[in-house]
PDB file of N, CA, C and O in Angstrom:
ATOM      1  N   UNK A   1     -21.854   3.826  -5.758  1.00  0.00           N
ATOM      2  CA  UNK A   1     -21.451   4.939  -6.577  1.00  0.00           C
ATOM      3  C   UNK A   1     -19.961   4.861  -6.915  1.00  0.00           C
ATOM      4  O   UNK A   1     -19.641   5.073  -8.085  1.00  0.00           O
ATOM      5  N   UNK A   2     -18.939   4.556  -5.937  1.00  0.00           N
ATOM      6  CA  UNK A   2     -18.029   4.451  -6.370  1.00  0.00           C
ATOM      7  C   UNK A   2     -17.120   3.650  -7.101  1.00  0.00           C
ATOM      8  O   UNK A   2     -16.130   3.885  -7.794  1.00  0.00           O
ATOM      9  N   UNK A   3     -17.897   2.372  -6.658  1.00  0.00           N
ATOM     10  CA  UNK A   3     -18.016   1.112  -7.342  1.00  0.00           C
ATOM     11  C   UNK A   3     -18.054   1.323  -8.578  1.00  0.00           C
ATOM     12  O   UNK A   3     -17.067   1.201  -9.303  1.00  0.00           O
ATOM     13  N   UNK A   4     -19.484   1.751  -9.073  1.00  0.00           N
ATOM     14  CA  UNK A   4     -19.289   2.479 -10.638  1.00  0.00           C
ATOM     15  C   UNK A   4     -18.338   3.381 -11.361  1.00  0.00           C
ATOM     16  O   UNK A   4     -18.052   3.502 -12.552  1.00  0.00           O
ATOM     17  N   UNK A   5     -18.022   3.850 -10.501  1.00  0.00           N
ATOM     18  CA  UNK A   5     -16.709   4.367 -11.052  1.00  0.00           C
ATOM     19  C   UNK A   5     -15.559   3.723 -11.092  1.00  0.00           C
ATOM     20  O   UNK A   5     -14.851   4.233 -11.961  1.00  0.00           O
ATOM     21  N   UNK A   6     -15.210   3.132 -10.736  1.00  0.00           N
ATOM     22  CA  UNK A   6     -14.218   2.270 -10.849  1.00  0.00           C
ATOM     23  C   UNK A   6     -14.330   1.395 -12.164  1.00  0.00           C
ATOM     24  O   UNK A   6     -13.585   1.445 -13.143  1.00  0.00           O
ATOM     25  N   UNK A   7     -15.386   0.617 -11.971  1.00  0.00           N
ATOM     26  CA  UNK A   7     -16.045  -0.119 -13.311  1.00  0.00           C
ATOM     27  C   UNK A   7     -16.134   0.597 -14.806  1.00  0.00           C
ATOM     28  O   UNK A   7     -15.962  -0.044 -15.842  1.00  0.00           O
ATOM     29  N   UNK A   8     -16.393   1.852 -14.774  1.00  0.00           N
ATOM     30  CA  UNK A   8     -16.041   2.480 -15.761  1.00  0.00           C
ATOM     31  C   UNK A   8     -14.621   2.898 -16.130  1.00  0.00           C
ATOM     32  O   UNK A   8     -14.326   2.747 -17.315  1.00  0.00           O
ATOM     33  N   UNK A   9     -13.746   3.370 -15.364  1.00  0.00           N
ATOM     34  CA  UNK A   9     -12.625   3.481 -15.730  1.00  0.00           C
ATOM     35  C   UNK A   9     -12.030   2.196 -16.403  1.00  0.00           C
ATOM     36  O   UNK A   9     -11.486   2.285 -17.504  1.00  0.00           O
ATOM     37  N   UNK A  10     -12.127   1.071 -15.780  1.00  0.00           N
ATOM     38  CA  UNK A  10     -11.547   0.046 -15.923  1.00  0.00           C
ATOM     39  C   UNK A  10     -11.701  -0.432 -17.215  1.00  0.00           C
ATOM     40  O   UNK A  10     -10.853  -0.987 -17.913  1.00  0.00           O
ATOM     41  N   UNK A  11     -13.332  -0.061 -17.585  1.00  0.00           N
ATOM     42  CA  UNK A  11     -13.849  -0.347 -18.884  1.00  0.00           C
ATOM     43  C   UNK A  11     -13.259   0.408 -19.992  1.00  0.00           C
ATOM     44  O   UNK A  11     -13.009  -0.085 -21.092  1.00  0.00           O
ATOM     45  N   UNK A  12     -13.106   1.285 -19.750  1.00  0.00           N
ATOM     46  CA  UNK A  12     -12.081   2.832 -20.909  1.00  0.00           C
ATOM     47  C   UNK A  12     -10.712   1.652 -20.716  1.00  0.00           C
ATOM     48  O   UNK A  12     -10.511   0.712 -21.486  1.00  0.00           O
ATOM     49  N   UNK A  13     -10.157   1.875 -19.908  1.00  0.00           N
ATOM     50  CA  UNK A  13      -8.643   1.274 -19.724  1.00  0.00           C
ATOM     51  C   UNK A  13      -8.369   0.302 -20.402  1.00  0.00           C
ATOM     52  O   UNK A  13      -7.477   0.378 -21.247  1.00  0.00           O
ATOM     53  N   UNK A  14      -9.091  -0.874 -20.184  1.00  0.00           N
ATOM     54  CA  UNK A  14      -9.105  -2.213 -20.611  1.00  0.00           C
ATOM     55  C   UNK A  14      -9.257  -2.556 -22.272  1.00  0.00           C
ATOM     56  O   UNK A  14      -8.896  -3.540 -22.918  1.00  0.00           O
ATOM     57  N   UNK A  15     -10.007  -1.202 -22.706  1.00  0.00           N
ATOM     58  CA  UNK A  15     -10.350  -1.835 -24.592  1.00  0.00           C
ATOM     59  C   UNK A  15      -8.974  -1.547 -24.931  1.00  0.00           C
ATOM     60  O   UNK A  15      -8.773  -2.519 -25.659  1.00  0.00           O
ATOM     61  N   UNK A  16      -7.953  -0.951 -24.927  1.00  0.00           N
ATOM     62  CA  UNK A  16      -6.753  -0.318 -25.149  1.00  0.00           C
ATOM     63  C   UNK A  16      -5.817  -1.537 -25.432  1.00  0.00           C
ATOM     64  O   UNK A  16      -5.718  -1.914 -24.264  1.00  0.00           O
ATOM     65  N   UNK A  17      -5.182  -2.281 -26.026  1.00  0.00           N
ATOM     66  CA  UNK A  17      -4.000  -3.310 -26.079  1.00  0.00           C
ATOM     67  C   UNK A  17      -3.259  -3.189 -25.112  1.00  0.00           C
ATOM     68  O   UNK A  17      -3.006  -2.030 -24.783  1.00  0.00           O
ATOM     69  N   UNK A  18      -2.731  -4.149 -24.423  1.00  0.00           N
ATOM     70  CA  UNK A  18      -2.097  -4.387 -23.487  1.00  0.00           C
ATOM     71  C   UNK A  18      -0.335  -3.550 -23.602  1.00  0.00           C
ATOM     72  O   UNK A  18       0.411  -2.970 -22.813  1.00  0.00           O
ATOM     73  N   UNK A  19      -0.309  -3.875 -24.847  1.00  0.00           N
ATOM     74  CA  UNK A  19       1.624  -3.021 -25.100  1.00  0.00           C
ATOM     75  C   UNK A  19       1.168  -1.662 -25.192  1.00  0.00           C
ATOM     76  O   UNK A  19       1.931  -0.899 -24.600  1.00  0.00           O
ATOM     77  N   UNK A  20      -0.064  -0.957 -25.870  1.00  0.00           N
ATOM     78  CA  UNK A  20      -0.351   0.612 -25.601  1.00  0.00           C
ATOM     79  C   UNK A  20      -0.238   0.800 -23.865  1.00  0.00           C
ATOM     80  O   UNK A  20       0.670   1.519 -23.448  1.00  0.00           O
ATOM     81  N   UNK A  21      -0.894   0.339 -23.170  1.00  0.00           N
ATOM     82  CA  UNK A  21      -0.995   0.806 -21.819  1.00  0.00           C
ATOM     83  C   UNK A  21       0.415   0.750 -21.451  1.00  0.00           C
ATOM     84  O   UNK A  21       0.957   1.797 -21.097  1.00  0.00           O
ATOM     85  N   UNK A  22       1.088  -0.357 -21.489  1.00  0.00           N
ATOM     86  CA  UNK A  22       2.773  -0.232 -20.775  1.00  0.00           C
ATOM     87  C   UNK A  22       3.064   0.916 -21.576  1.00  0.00           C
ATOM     88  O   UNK A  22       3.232   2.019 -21.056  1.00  0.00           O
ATOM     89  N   UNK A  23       3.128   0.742 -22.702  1.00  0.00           N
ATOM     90  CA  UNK A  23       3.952   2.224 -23.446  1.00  0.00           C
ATOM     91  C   UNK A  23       3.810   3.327 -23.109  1.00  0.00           C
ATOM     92  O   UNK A  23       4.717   4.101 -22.802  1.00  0.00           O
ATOM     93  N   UNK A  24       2.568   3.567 -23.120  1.00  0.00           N
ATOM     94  CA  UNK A  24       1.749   4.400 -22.272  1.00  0.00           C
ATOM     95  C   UNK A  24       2.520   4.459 -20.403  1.00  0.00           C
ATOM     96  O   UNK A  24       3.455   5.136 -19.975  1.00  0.00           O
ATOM     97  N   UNK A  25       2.069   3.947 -20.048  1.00  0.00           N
ATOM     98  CA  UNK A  25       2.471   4.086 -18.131  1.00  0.00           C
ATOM     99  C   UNK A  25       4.095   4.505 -18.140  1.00  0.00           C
ATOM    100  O   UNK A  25       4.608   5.268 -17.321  1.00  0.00           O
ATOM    101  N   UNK A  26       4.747   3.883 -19.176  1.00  0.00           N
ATOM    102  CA  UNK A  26       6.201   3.932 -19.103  1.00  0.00           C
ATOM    103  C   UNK A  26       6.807   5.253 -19.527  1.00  0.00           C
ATOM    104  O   UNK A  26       7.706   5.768 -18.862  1.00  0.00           O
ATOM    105  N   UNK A  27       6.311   5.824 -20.663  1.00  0.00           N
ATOM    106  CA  UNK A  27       6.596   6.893 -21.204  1.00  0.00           C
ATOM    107  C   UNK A  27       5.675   8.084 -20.114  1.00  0.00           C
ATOM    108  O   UNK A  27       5.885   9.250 -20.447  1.00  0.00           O
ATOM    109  N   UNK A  28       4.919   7.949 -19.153  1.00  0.00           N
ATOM    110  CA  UNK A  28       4.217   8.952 -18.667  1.00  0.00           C
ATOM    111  C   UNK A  28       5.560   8.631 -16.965  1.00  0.00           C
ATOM    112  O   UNK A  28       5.964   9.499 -16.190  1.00  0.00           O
ATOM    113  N   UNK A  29       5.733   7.819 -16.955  1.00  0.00           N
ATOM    114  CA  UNK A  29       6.720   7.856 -15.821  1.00  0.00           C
ATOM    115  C   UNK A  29       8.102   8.322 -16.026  1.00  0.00           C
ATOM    116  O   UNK A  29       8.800   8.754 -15.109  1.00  0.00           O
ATOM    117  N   UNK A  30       8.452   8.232 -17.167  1.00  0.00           N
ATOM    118  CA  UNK A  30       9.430   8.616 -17.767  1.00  0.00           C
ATOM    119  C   UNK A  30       9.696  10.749 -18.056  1.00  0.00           C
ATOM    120  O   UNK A  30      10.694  11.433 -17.826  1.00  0.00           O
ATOM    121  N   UNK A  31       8.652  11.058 -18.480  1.00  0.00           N
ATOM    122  CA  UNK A  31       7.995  12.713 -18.399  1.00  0.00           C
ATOM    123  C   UNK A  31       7.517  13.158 -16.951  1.00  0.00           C
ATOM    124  O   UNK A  31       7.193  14.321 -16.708  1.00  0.00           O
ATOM    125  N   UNK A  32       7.497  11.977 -15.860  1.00  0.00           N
ATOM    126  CA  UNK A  32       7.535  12.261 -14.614  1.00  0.00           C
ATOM    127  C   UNK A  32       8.919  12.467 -13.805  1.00  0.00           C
ATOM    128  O   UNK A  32       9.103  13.172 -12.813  1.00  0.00           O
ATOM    129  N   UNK A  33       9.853  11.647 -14.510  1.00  0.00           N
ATOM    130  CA  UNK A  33      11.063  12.153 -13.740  1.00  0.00           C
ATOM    131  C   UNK A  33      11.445  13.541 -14.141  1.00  0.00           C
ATOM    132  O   UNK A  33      11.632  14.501 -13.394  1.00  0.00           O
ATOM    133  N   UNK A  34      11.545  13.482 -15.654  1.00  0.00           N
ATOM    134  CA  UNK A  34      12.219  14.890 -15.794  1.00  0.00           C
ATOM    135  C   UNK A  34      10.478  16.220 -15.697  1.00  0.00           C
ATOM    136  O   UNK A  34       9.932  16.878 -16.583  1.00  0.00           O
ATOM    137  N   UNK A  35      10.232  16.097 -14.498  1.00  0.00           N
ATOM    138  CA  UNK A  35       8.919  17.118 -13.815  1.00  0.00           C
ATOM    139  C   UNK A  35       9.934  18.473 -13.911  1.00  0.00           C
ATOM    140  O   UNK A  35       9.129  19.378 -14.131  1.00  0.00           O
ATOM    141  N   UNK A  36      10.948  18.930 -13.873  1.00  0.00           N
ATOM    142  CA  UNK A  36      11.436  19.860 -13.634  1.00  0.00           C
ATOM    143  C   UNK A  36      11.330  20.887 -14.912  1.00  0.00           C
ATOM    144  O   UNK A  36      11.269  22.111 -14.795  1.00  0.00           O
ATOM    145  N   UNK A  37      11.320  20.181 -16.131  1.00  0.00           N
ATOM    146  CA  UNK A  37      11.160  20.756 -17.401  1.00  0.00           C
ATOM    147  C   UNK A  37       9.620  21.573 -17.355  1.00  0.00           C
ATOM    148  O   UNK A  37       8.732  21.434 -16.514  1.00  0.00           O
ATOM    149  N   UNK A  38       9.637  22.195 -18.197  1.00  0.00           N
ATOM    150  CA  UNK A  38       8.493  23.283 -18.481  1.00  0.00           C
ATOM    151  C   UNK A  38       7.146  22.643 -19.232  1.00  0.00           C
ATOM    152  O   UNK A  38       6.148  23.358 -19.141  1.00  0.00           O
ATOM    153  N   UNK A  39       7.035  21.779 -19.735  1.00  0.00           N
ATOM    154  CA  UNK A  39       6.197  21.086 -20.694  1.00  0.00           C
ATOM    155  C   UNK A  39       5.573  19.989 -19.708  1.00  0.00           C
ATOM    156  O   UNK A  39       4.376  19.884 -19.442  1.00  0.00           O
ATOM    157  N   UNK A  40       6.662  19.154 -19.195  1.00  0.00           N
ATOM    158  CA  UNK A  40       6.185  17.721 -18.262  1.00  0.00           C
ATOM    159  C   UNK A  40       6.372  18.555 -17.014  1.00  0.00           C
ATOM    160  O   UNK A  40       6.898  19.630 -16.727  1.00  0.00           O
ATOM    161  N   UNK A  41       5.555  17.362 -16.248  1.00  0.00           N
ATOM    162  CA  UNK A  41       5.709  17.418 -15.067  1.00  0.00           C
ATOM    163  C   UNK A  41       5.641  16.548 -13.948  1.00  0.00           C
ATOM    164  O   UNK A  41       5.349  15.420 -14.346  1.00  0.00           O
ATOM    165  N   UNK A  42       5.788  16.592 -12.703  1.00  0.00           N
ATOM    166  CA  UNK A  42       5.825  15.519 -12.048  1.00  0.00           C
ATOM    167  C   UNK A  42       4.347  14.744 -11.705  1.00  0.00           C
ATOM    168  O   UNK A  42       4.187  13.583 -11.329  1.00  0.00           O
ATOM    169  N   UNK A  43       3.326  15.791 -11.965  1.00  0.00           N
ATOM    170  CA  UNK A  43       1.544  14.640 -12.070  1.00  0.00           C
ATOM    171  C   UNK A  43       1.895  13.677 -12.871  1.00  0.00           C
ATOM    172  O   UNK A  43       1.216  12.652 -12.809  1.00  0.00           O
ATOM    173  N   UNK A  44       3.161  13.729 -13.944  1.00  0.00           N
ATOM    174  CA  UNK A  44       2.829  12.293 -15.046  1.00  0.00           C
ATOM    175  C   UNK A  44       3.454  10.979 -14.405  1.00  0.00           C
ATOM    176  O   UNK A  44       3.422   9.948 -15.077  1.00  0.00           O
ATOM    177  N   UNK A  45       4.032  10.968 -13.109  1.00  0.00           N
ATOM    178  CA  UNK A  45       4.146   9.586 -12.418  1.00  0.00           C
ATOM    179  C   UNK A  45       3.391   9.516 -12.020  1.00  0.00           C
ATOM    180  O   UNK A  45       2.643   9.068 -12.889  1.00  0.00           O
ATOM    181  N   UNK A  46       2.659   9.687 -10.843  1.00  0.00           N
ATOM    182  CA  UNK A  46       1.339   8.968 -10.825  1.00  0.00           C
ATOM    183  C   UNK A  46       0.887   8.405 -11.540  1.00  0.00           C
ATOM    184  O   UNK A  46       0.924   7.176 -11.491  1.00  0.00           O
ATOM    185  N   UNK A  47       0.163   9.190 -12.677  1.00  0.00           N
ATOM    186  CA  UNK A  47      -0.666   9.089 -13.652  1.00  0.00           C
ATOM    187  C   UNK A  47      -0.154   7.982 -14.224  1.00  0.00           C
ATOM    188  O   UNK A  47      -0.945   7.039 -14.263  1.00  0.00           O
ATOM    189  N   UNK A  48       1.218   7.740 -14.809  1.00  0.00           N
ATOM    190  CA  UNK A  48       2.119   6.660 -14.930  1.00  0.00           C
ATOM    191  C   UNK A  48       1.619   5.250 -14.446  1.00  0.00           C
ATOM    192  O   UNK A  48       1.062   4.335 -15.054  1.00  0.00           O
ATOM    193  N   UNK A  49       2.067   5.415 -12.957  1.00  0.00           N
ATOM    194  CA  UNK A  49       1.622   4.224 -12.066  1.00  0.00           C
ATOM    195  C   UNK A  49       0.329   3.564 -12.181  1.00  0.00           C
ATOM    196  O   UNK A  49       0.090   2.359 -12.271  1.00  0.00           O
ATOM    197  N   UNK A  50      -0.723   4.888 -12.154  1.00  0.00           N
ATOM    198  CA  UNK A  50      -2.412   4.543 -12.473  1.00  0.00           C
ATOM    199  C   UNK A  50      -2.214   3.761 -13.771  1.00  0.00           C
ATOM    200  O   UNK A  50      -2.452   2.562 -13.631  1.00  0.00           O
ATOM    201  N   UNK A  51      -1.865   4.108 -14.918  1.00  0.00           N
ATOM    202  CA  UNK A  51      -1.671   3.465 -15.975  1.00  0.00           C
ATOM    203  C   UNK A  51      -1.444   1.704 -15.940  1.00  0.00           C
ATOM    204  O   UNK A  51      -2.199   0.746 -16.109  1.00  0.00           O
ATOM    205  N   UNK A  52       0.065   1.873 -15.617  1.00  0.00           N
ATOM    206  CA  UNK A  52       0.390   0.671 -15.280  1.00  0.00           C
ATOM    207  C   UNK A  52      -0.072   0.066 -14.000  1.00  0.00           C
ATOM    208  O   UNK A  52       0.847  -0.749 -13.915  1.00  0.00           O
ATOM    209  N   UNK A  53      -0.480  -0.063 -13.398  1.00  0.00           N
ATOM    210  CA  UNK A  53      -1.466  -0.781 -12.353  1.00  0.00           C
ATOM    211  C   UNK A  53      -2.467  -1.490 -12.898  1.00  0.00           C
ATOM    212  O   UNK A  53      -3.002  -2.112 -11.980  1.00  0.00           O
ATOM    213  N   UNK A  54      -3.111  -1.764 -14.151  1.00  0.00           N
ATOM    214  CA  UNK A  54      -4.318  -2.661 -14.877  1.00  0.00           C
ATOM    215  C   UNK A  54      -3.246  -3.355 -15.323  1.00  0.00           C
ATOM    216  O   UNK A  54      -3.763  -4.360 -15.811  1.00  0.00           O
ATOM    217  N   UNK A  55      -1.801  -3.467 -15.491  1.00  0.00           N
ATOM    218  CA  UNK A  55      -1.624  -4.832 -16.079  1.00  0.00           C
ATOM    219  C   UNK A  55      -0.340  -5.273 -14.972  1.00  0.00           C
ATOM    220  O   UNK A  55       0.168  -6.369 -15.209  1.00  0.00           O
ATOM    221  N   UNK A  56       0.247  -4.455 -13.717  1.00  0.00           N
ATOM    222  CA  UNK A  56       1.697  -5.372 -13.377  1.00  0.00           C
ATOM    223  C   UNK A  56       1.507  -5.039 -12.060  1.00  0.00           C
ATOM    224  O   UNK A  56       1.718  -3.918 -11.597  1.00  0.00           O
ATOM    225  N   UNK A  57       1.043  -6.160 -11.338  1.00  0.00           N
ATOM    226  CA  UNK A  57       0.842  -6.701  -9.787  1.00  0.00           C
ATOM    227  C   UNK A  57       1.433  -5.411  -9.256  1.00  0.00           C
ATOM    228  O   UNK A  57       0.572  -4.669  -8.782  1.00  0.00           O
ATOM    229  N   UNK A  58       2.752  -4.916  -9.205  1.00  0.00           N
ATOM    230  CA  UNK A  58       3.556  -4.303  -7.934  1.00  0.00           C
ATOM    231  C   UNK A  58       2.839  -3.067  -8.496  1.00  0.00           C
ATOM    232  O   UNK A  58       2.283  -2.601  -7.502  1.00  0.00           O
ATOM    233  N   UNK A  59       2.593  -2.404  -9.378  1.00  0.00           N
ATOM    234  CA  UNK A  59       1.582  -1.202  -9.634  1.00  0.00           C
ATOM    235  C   UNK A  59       0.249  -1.202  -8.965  1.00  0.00           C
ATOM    236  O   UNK A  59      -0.186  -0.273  -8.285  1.00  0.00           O
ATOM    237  N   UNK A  60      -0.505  -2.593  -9.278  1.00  0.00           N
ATOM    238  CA  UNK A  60      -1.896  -2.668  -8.747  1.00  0.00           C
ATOM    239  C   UNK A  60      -1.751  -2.417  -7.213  1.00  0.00           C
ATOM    240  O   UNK A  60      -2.666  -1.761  -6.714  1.00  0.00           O
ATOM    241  N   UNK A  61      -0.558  -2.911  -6.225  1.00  0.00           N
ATOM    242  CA  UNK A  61      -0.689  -3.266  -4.810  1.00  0.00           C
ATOM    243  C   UNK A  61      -0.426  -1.300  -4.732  1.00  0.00           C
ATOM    244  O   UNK A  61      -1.461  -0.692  -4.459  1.00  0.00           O
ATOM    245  N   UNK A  62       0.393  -0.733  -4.876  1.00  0.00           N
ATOM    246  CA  UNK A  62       0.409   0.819  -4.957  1.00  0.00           C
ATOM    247  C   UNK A  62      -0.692   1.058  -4.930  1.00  0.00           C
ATOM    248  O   UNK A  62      -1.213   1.354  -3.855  1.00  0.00           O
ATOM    249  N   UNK A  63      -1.490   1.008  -6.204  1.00  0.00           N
ATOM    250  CA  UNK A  63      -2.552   1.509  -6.501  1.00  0.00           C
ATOM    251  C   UNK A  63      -3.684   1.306  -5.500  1.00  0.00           C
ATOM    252  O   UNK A  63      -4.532   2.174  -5.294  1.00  0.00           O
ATOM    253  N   UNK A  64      -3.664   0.181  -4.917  1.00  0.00           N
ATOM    254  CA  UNK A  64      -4.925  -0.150  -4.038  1.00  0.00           C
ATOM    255  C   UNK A  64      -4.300   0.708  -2.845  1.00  0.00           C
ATOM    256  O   UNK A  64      -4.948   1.741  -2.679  1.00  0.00           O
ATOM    257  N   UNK A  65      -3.003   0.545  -1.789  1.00  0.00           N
ATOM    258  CA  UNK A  65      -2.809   1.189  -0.833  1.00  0.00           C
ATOM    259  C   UNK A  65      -3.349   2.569  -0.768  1.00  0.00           C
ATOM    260  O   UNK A  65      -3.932   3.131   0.159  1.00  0.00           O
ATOM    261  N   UNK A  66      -2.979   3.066  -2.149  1.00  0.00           N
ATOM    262  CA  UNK A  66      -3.270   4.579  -2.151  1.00  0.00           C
ATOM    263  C   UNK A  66      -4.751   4.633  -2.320  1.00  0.00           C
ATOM    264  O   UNK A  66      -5.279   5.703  -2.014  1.00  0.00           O
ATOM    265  N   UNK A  67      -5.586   3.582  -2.792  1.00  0.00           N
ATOM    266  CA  UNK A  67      -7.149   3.893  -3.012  1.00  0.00           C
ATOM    267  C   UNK A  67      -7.238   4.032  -1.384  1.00  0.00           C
ATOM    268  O   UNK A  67      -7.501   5.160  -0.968  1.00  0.00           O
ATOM    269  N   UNK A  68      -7.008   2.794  -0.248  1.00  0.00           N
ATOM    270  CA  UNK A  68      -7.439   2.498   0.965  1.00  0.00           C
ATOM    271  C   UNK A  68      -6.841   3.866   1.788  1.00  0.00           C
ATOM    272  O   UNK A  68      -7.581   4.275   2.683  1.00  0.00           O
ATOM    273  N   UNK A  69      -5.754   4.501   1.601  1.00  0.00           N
ATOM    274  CA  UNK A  69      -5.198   5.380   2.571  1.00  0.00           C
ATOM    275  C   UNK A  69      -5.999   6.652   2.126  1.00  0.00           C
ATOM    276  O   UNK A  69      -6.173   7.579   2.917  1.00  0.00           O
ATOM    277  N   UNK A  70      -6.536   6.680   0.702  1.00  0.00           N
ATOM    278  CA  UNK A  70      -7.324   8.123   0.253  1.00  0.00           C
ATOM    279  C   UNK A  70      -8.786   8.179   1.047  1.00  0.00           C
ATOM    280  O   UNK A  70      -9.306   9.206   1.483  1.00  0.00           O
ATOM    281  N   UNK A  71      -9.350   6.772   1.133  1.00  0.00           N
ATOM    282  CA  UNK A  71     -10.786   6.776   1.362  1.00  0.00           C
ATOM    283  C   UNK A  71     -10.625   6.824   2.724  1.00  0.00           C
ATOM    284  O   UNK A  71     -11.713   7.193   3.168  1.00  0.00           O
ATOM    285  N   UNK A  72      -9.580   6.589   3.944  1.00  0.00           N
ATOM    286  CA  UNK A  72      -9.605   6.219   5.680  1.00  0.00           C
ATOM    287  C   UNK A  72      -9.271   7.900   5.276  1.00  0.00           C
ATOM    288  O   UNK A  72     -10.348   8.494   5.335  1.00  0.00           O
ATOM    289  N   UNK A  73      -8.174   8.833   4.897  1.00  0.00           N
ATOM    290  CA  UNK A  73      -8.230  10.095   5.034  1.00  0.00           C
ATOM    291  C   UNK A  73      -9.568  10.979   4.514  1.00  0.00           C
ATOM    292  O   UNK A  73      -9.735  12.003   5.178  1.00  0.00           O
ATOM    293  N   UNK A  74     -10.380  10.794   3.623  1.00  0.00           N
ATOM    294  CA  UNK A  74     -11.418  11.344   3.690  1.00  0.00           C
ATOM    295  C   UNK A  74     -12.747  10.908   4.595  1.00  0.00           C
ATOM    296  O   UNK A  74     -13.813  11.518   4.681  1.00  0.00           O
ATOM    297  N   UNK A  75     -12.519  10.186   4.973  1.00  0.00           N
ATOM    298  CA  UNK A  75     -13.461  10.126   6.243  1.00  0.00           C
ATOM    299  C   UNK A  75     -13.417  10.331   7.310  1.00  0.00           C
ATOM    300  O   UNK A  75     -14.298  10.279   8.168  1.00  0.00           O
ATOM    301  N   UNK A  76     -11.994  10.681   7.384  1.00  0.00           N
ATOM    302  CA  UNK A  76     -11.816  11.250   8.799  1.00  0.00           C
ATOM    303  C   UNK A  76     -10.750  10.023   9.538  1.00  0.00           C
ATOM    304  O   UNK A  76      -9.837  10.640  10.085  1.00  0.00           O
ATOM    305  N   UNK A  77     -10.649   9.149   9.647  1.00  0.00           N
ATOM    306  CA  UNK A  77     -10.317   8.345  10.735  1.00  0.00           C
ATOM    307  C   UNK A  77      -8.676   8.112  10.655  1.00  0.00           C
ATOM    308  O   UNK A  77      -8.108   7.428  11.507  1.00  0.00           O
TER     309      UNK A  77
END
């Protein structure tokens, strides 16, 4: 099940051009620093990072830690 989910996201993510997604991850990390403003906020780093993680290694290794530390905290251990 979750597997599939993953596979689908990846599939949305992936039809997108490679310079949209950086533009994309960069400009959403960018509306993450200034979180203090009324409009942005600080969810848009993450969201940022998630972005950029399908195309630049040091994003993906984030991205996986935080998959592995989300799934050992919801199970308890």
């Amino acid at each position: 099940m979750v597997k599939d989910y993953y596979q689908r996201i990846q599939h949305s993510v992936r039809r997108y051009p490679r310079w949209l997604r950086l533009a994309t991850g960069v400009l959403l990390l960018l509306g993450g620093i200034l979180g203090f403003l009324p409009v942005v906020g600080f969810w848009m780093f993450p969201l940022g990072l998630l972005v950029l993680s399908y195309d630049l290694p040091w994003a993906r290794r984030w991205r996986r830690r935080m998959e592995v530390w989300w799934l050992r905290r919801k199970r308890g251990r």
